[in-house]
N, C-alpha and C positions, 0 to 999 in steps of 0.2 A: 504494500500500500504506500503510496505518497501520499506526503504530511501536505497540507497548503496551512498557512497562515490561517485563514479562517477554523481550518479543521481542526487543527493545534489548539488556538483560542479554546476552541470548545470542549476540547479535549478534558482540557487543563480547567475551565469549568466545571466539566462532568466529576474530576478526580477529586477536584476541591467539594462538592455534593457528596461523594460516598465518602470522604473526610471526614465528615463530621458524624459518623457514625462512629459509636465505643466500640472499640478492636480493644479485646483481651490477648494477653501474649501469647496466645497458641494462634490466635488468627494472623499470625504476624508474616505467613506465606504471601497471602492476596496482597497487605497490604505495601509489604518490598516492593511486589509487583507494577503498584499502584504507583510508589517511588519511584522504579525506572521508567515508567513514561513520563515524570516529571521534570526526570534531569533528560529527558529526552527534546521535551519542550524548554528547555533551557540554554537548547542549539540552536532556536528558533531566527531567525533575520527578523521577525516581528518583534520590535518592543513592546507591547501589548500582549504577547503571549508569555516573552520572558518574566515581564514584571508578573501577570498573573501567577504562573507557574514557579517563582522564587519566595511569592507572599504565600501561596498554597503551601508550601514546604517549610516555611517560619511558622507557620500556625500548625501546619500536625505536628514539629518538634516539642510547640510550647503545649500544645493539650495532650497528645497521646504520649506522655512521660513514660507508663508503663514498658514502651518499647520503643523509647528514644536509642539507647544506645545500639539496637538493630540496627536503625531509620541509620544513624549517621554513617555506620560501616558500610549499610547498602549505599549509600552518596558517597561515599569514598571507593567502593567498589565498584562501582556506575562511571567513574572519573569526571565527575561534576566538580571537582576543585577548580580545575583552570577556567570554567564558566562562572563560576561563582565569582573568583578573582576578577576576572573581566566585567561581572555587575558592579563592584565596587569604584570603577571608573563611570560608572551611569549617571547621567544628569538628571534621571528622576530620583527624589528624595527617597521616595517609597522601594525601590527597588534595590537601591541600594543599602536602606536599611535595612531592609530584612533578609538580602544578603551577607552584611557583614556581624549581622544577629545572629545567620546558620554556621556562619565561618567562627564565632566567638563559643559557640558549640562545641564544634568539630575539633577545634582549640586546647577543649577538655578533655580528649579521648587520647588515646594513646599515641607511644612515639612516632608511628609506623603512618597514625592519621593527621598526627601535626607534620608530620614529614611530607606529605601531600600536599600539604598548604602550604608547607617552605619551597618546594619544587616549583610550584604554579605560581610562584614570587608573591607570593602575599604580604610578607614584610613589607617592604617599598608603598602599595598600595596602601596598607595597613596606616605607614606613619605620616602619608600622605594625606589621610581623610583625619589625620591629629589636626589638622588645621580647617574644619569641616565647621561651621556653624551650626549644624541641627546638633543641638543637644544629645538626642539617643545616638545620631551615627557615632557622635562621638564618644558618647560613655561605651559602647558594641567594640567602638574601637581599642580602646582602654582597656578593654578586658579583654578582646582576645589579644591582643600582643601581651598584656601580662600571663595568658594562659601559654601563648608559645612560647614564650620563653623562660618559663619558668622552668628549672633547673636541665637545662639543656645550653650545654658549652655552645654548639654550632649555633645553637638558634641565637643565640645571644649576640653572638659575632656576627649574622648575619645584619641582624639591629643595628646594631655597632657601622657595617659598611653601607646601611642605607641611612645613612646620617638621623637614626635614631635621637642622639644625643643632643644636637642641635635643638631642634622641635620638642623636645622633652623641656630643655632649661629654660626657653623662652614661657612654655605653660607653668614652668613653678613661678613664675612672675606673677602670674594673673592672682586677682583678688577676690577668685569665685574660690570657697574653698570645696566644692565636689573634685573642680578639675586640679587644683593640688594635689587631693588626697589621691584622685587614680594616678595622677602622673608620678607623685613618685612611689607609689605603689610600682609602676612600672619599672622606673629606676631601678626599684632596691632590687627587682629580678634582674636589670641588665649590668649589674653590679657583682653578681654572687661568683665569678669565675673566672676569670682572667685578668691577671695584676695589670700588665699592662695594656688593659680598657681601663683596668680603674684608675691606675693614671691619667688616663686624656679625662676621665669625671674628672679626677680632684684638677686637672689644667683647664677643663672649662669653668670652674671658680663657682661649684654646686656646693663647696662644703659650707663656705658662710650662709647660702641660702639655706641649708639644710639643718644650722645651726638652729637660725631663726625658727626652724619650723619648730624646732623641738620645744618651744616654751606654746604651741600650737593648742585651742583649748580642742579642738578637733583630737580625740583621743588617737582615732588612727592614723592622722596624719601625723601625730609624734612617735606612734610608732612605725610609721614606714618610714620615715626618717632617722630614727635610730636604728631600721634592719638596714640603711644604705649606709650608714658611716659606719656599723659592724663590717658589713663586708669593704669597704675602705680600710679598714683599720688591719691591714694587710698586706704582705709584702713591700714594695715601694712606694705606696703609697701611706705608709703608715705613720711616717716622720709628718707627714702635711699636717694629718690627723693631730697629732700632739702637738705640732706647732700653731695650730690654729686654737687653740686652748678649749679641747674638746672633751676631755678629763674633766673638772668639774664639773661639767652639766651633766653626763653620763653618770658621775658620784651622786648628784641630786636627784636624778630618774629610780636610783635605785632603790627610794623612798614610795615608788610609783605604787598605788593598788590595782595596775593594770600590771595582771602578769606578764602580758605579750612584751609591753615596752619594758618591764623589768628585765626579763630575760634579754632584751635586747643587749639592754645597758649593758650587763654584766659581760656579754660575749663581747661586748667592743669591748671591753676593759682587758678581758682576757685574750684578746686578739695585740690588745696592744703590748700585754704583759711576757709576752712567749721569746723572747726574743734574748736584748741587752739586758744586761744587769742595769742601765742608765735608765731604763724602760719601765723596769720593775719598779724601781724608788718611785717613778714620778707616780704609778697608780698607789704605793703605801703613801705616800706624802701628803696624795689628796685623800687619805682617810675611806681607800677603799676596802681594806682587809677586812675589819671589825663588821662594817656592813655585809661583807660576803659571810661570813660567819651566820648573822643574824637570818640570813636567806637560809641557810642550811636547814632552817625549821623550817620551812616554806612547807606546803602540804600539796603542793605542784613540783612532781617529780622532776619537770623538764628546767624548772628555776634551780634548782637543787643539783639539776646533771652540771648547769654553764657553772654555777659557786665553786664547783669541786673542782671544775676543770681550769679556772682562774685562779682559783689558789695552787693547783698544780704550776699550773706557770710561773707565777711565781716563786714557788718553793726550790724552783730548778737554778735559785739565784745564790746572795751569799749567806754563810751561816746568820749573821745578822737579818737579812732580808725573812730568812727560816721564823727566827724569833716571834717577828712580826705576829705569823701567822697563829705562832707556840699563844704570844700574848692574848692575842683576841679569843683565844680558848676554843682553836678550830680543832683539835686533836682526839679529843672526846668525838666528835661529831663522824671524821675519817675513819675512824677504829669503827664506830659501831656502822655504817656506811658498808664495811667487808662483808656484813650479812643482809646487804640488799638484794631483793631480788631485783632490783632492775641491774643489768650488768654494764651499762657506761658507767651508773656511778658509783659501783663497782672498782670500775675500773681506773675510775679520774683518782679518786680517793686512793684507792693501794699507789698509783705511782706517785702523788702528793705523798707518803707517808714514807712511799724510796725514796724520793729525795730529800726528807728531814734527816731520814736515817741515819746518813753518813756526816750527820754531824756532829757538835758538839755532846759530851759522855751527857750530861744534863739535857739535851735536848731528845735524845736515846731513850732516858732514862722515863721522860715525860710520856712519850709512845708508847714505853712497856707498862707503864703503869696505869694505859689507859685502855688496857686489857688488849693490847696488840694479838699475843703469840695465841689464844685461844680464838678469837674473832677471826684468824687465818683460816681456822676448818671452815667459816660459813664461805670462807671465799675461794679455799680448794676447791669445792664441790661444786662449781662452777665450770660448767665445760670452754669457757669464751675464753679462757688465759693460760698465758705460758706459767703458768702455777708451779715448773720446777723453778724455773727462773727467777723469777721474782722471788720465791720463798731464798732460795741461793743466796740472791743479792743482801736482802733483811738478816738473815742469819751473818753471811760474812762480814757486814757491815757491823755489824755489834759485835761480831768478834774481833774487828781489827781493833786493838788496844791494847795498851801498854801489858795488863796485863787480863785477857781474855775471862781464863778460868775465873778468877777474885769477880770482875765486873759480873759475869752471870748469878754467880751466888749474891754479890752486894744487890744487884735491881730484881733480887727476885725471884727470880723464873723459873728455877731448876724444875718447882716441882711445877708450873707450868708444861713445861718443856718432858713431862715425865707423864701427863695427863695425855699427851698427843698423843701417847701409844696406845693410850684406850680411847682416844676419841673417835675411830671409826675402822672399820676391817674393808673399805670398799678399796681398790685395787689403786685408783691416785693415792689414796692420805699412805697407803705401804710403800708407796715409791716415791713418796715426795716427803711428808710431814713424816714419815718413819726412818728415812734415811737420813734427813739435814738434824731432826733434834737426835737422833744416837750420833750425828756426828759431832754437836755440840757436846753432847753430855758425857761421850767416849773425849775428849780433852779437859772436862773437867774432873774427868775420875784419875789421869795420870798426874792432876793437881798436888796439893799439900793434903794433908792427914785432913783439915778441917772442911775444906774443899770437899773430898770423898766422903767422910760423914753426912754432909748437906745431900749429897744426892742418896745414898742410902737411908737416911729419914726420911727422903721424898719418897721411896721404893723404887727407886729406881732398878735396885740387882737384879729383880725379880724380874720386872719387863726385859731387862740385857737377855736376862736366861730366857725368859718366854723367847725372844725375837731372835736365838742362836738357830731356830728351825726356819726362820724367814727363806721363801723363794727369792727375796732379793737381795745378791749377791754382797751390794753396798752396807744394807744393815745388818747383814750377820756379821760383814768384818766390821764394822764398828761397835757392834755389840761385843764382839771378841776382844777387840782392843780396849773397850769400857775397863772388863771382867779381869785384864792383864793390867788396868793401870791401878784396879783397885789393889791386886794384889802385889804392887811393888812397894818395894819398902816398910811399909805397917803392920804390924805383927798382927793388931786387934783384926784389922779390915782383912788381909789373907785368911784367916783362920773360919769370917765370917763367907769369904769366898767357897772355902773348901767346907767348911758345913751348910751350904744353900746347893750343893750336889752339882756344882759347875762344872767338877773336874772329869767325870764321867761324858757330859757333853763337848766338854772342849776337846776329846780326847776320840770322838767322831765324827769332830769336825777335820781334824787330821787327815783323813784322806778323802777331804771335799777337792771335787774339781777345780777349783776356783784356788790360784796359787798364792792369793792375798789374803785369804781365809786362814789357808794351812798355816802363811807366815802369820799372823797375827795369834793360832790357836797354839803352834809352837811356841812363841815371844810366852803367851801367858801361861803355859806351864810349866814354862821357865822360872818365870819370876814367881809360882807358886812352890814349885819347887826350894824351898829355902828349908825348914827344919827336919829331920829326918823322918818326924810324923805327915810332914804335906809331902814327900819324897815318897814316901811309902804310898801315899795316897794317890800319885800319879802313876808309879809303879802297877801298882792294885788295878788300876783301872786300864790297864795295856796301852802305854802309853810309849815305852820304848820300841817296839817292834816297829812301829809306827814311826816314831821321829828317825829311826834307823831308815826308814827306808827315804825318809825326807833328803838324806843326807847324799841322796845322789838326785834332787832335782834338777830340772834345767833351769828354774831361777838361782840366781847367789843370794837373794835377800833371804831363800826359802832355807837354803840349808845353813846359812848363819843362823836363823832362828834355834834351828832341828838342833846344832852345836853348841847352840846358846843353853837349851835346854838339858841336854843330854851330859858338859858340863856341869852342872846344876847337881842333876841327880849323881853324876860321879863325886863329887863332896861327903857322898853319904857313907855307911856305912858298909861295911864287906859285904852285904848282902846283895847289896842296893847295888856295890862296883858291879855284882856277880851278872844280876840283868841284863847289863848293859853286852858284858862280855858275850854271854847266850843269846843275846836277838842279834849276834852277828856285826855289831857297831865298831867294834876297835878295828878291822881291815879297813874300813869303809872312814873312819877319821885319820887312819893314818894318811887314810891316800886323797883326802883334801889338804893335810899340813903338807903333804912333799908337793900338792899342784900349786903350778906359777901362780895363778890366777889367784890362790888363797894369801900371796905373799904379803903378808903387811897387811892384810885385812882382818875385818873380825872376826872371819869362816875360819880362817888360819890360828887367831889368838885363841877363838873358841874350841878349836879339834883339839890345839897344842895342849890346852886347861884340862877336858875331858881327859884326854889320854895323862896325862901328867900324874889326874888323881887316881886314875884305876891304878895308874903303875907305883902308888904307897900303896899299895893293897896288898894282897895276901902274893905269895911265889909264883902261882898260879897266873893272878892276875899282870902282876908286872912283867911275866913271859910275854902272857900274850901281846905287850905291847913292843916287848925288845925283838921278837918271830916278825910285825909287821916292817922290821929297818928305817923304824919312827924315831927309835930310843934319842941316836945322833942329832934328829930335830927340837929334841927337848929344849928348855933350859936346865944348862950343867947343876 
């Protein structure tokens, strides 16, 4: 069939008639249908048919909502964009409003249908009808460029190269406050993304306009004016920002009971804070910290997310600068923030709290006392975060000092630090919170005699021995090493070792695969090794057959230990030499003291110690060590 003009007309008559019948969203076959001969009549050479035909299609988008967002995929699938675009150059009012009403639509839908409308050059047209006397064109227009380019880089740039900016500053001029408030509505979208557009903003001289606007009694127009100098307050443009003396007013916003523009305030603040340390002073200076603090109570999570993340910023500054934050009593707030469910401010919060951390022992001491190291499990269980890592950093950080062990005991924590092993059995807190506190708690147990008591009042032994069966390789050696450092030196705390039944475990751990376990299970029954009742009691539990066989590993730290220990037990008594003799260990240290490789080392001092004592031993004994052609390696 050929269309004629008349026929079309009528057409688009007849469509706009069964329009206005209710279509439920299952009828929504017919009524596509009914769409494509719409945008069909919208190829029309009649201006009479287009205008009817483009007002037809504004008025089912605005009644038939139910199955609006069909209608506009069927019009983007139909490729009505570049007709549509092309009405927007029409010199009837009517046609072209309710074309650039369907385009302010379309605007809304997804990327794939705002991309239709950046192809068919809409922008240009767009910023072109910004200079339109009819009121609606103009507000249709306002809003779909603020829809297009709302968080879209290209579209923004596109703005950008059809001299957007231009025809945008000239409208913040005007004195009608509708078209302020859309224009820089539009703004603050063509602002969110590339520093240098926001440079040509802050050079066409929007910031003092934008200043002005913010004492605006127009609520939104002082908030899209604070969303455009957040996003200014950014890259190179961020010096203009603070030289234009834009800090206090953003400090006084932050009193705002409008949360939109509070939140704003704060992100400019924190935008500007992220950087120099010259940056950070100027936002504590103007008396911003204490106020971010007091948002922290906010009962708007999204105010509460930017607070954390400005005092994160700043916290990344100097120990001093840190203070600040200590003062205004933001620390309490961070700590208990680890057991949020929302996870930015989760997130903003822990790394605000790594950057106090490494500071001054008092400002450390502040964190831990504000229940830091238990508030960690609400934020392990967090799947969003590098949760070995961060824990890592927190941990080493407080243990870099002068003297580690003392500081743990003096803030605290041990028996904190000793709760973490009961605080959860899921498979992170075992490889994360079970490996960093046994490895804190394993260097305070190689401490002083007072030191080890503190963690055995906390019960600590007990968890070491629970966690000796651990799958993860890391905490059983640090549990091992704990259980060896209690028993070095102190007679009370060895004694308590070997009556809590450790030696039998340490003593199957010996031939764990893991060649940092054996050395650590060796090291501690060495060091338990000391009276000839803990000598027996290593014995007892087959302890040399074992360390004998140590003594040929392919690590050297492994069979220093095995010598370190086996030494130990050679001190003992003829019986004790006699073990040693029997599980086959005197060939096997002689011929580490004659290897080069032991020369001058501790594997070498240790075999030479072993062998030295069996050979005061009984006739027997000291054969077998003069048969191995060791004797000559002794000392005379």
């Amino acid at each position: 069939m050929i269309f004629t003009d008349s026929l079309r007309y009528i057409t688009a008559k007849a469509i706009a008639s069964v329009a206005d019948e209710t279509f439920e969203p299952a009828q929504c076959g017919s009524f596509i249908r009914n769409i494509q001969y719409l945008v069909k009549l919208l190829k029309s050479s009649n201006r009479s048919v287009r205008k009817h035909a483009v007002s037809r299609l504004a008025n089912d988008l605005a009644e038939k909502r139910e199955v609006k967002r069909v209608m506009i995929q069927a019009v983007i699938k139909n490729r009505a964009a570049p007709h549509l675009v092309a009405l927007l150059k029409s010199s009837n009012p009517g046609a072209c409003r309710a074309a650039v009403w369907i385009i302010s639509n379309i605007a809304a839908g997804n990327v794939k249908q705002k991309r239709a409308l950046v192809k068919a050059d809409v922008i240009p047209c767009l910023i072109n009808l910004l200079k339109s006397a009819d009121p609606k064109i103009w507000e249709y227009t306002t809003d779909a460029l603020m829809k297009i380019t709302f968080g879209t880089k290209a579209n923004q740039s596109v703005a950008f190269d059809a001299d957007a900016l231009s025809q945008l500053m000239e409208l913040l001029k005007s004195s009608d406050v509708f078209i302020v408030r859309e224009t820089v509505r539009v703004l603050q979208n063509i602002t969110c993304r590339r520093w240098e557009q926001n440079q040509i903003v802050v050079g066409s001289g929007a910031i003092p306009r934008l200043i002005s606007l913010l004492e605006s009694s127009d609520s939104e127009i002082c908030q899209f004016a604070t969303g455009c100098l957040t996003n200014l307050a950014r890259g190179t443009s961020k010096r203009s920002i603070i030289e234009a003396a834009v800090v206090p007013y953003m400090v006084n916003l932050l009193n705002s009971s409008n949360s939109l523009i509070c939140r704003n305030a704060i992100a400019c603040l924190g935008n500007l804070a992220d950087k120099t340390l010259e940056e950070k002073q100027i936002i504590i200076d103007a008396g911003a910290v204490p106020r971010f603090v007091e948002l922290l109570k906010s009962p708007d999570v999204l105010v509460q997310r930017e607070a954390t993340r400005a005092l994160w910023n700043i916290s990344a500054g100097t120990h001093a600068q840190d203070q600040a934050i200590i003062d205004a009593g933001a620390i309490p707030y961070m700590v208990e923030f680890l057991k949020s469910s929302d996870v930015q401010l989760q997130k903003h919060a822990m790394k605000c709290l790594l950057n106090i951390v490494h500071g001054t022992e008092e400002q450390i001491q502040t964190i831990l006392n504000a229940g830091l190291l238990m508030n960690l499990v609400e934020f392990i269980n967090s799947p969003e975060h590098d949760v070995s890592q961060d824990l890592r950093e927190i941990l080493s950080a407080i243990s870099y000092k002068r003297n580690p062990k003392q500081f743990f005991v003096d803030a605290g924590v041990i028996s904190q630090l000793v709760e973490l092993f009961q605080s959860s059995d899921t498979l992170v807190l075992q490889n994360t919170i079970h490996e960093l506190a046994a490895c804190v708690l394993a260097n305070v147990a190689s401490g002083t005699p007072d030191q080890k008591q503190v963690l055995i009042d906390a019960g600590a032994l007990q968890f070491f021995l629970q966690e000796l069966t651990s799958q993860t390789a890391k905490v059983c050696q640090y549990c091992v090493k704990a259980i060896g450092g209690f028993a070095w030196e102190t007679a009370e705390h060895r004694k308590f070792v070997v009556e809590s039944g450790a030696v039998p475990c340490l003593v199957l751990l010996l031939k764990s695969p893991d060649s940092s376990v054996c050395k650590q299970a060796a090291k501690a029954l060495g060091n338990i090794a000391y009276t000839l009742e803990e000598k027996k009691a290593v014995i007892q539990a087959g302890a040399v057959p074992f360390l004998t066989q140590l003594l040929k590993s392919q690590k050297l730290n492994v069979r220093e230990q095995a010598a370190w220990a086996l030494a130990n037990i050679a001190t003992g008594s003829l019986e004790q030499k006699q073990a040693i003799l029997e599980a086959g260990a005197i060939p096997v240290l002689a011929k580490l003291l004659k290897s080069p490789s032991s020369s001058g080392s501790n594997t070498g001092i240790y075999a030479s110690r072993a062998l030295e004592n069996i050979a005061s031993g009984s006739a027997e004994q000291k054969q077998a060590v003069v048969d191995t052609g060791a004797f000559r390696y002794l000392p005379s």
